[in-house]
Phi, psi and omega in degrees: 000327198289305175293318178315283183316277206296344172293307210291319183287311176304332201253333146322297178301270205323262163034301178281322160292308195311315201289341195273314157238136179261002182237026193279103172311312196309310203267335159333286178303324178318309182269357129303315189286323190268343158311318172287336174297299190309290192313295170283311177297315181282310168346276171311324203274338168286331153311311161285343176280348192241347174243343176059050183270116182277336179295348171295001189256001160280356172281320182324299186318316173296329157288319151357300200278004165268317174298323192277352190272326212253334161258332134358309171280333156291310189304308189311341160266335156324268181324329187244001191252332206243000000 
């Protein structure tokens, strides 16, 4: 819940660089990305606690590697828009 919040907080800030450049690739995707990120990762984890299907726990990791792309894509528009 703790990643859920602060991805969630991360999806606000993009929000917030979009209104200032709108024309940002970067921060677009940042923000597709860390929403599939909230989904597989917080998603799956909650999916798993609650059917206890254990293969779901090969879904996290990806969301994760969508949260590190999504902020990664955020310094990179920091640095070049701002």
């Amino acid at each position: 819940m703790t990643y859920q919040m602060f991805h969630a907080t991360g999806i606000l800030v993009i929000g917030f660089l979009l209104s200032k450049v709108t024309t940002s690739p970067q921060f677009t995707w940042a923000g597709w990305l860390m929403l599939l990120g909230i989904i597989l990762f917080s998603g799956s984890l909650y999916t798993l606690s609650l059917t206890k299907v254990g293969i779901l726990g090969a879904i996290t990791p990806l969301g994760g590697v969508c949260f590190l792309a999504a902020w990664v894509l955020i310094i990179i528009g920091a640095v070049k828009y701002l």
